[in-house]
N, C-alpha and C positions, 0 to 999 in steps of 0.2 A: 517691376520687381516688388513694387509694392501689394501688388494687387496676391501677388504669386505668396510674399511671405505672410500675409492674412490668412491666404487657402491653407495655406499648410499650418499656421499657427489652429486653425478651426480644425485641420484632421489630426492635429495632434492629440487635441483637447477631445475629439471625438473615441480616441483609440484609447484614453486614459479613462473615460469614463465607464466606457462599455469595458475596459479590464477592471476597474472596480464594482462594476452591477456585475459580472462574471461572478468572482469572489465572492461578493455580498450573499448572491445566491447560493451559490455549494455551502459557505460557512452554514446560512441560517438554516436551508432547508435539512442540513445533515446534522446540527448541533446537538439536538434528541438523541442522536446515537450513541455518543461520544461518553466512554466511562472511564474513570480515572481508579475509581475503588474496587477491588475485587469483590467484597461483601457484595455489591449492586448490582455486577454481570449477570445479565441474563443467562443459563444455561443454553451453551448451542452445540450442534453434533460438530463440526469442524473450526480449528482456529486456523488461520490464514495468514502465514508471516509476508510479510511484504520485503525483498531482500535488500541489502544492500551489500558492499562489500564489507570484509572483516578487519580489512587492514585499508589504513589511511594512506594517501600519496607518499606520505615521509618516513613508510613504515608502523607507525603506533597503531594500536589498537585501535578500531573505529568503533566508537562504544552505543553510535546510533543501534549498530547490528550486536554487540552484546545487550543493550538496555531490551532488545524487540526478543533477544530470544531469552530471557529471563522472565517478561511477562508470560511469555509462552507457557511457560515452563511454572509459570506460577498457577494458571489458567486449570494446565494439567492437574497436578498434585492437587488442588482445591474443590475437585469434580466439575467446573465448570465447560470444559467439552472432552470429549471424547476421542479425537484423533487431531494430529496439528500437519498441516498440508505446508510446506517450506516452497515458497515460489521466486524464483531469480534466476539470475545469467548465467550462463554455461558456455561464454561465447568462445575458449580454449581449454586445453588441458591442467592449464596453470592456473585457470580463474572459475571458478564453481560456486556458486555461491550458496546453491542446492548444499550441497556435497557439506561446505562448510555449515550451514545449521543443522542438518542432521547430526553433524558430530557435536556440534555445541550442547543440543539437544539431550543426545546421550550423556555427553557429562555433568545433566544434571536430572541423570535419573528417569529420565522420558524413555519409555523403550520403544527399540525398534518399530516392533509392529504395531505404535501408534503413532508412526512416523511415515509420511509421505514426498516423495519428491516430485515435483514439478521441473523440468530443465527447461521450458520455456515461458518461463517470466519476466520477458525480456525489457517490460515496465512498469509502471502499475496497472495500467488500462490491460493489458495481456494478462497478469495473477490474477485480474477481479475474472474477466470474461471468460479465461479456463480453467476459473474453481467453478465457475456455475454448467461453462457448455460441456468441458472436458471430463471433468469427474464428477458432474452433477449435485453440487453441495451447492443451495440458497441458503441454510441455516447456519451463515459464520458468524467468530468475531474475527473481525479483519484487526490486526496489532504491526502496528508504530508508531512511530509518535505522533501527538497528539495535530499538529499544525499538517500533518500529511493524511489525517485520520478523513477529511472532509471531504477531499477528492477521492478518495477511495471507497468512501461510502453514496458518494454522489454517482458513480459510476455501476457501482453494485444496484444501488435501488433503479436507476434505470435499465437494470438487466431482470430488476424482479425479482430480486434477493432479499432474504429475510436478513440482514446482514446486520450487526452492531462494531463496536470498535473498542474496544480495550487499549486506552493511549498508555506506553511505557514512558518511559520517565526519557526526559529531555536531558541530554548530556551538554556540561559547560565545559567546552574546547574549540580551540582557535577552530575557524571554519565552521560553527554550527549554524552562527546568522548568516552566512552566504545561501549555504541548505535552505535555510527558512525564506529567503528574498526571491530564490529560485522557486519553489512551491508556488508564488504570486502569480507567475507567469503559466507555468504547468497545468493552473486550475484554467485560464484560460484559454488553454490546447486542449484539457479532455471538453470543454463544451464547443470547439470547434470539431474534437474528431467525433465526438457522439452526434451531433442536430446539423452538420456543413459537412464533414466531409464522408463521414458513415464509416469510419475507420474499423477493421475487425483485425485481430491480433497475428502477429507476423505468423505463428506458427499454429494451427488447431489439428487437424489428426483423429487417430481413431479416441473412443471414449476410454476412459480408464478408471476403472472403479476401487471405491474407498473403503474397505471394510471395516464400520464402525461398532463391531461386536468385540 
């Protein structure tokens, strides 16, 4: 028994450090990207929401997904891109999450036809892979916040994407550090689905083009 809780004490210790060299990696190699100031955004033809839902378990507003489309939406108005691609779940009638930013979208003055939906963004490794393979945009800024900005840009540059990240503002509400403790882990699934398991996105299909005029 002794010998058996060593072994396991060594793969515990092995699993925890290869999740912190996971981390360590996406953090640093994506940190360059990462923009908090609007003055400093690079100009790029598509911004790229990454969805979440808009209402919390208990009902309240999930202000993750208001804070992501106000950057949006700040992005727009300041000429820094030209068309905003809204990517997330649509897995019923009752839950769209598409659906819900384009309307958010419009209520603050972004119009329709610089408004795109994607209904299979079913995570973020699916929004990065069919803003590039589906509608063919590598020149995004990919926007949410900032601690989920790292893996989503780690995943774009491995797709070959000219991609930045415009982080929205971190909302202070019960459940934010759970979100943030989850990311920990997450970052270590997209380097397993990118380099172990070759993961490609649940849904791909015909191409669909963005009209950025």
């Amino acid at each position: 028994m002794t010998r058996i809780y060593r072994l396991l004490k060594y793969l515990l210790a092995a699993i925890v450090v290869t999740a912190v060299g996971f981390n360590f990696w996406i953090t640093s190699s994506t940190s360059g990207q990462v923009f908090d100031n609007i003055n400093e955004v690079p100009e790029k033809d598509v911004a790229l929401i990454l969805g979440t839902s808009k209402r919390m378990v208990g009902g309240a507003d999930n202000q993750f997904f208001y804070k992501r489309i106000e950057a949006a939406a700040d992005l727009y108005h300041n000429g820094k891109v030209k068309h905003i691609l809204v990517s997330g779940d649509n897995r019923t009638i009752y839950y769209n999450e598409p659906k819900d930013m384009h309307k958010a979208l419009l209520d603050l003055n972004v119009p329709d036809s610089a408004i795109t939906q994607d209904f299979a963004g079913l995570r973020t490794f699916d929004s990065v892979v069919r803003c590039n393979e589906i509608f063919g945009q590598k020149k995004v800024a990919i926007i949410t916040q900032e601690f989920h900005t790292y893996r989503a840009l780690f995943i774009a540059n491995h797709n070959d994407m000219e991609a930045i990240a415009f982080a929205a503002d971190f909302p202070e509400h019960e459940g934010a550090t759970k979100t943030v403790m989850r990311e920990y882990l997450a970052r270590v699934k997209a380097v397993l689905d990118i380099y172990i398991f070759k993961t490609e996105p649940t849904h791909l299909g015909e191409k669909e083009e963005i009209n950025l005029n």
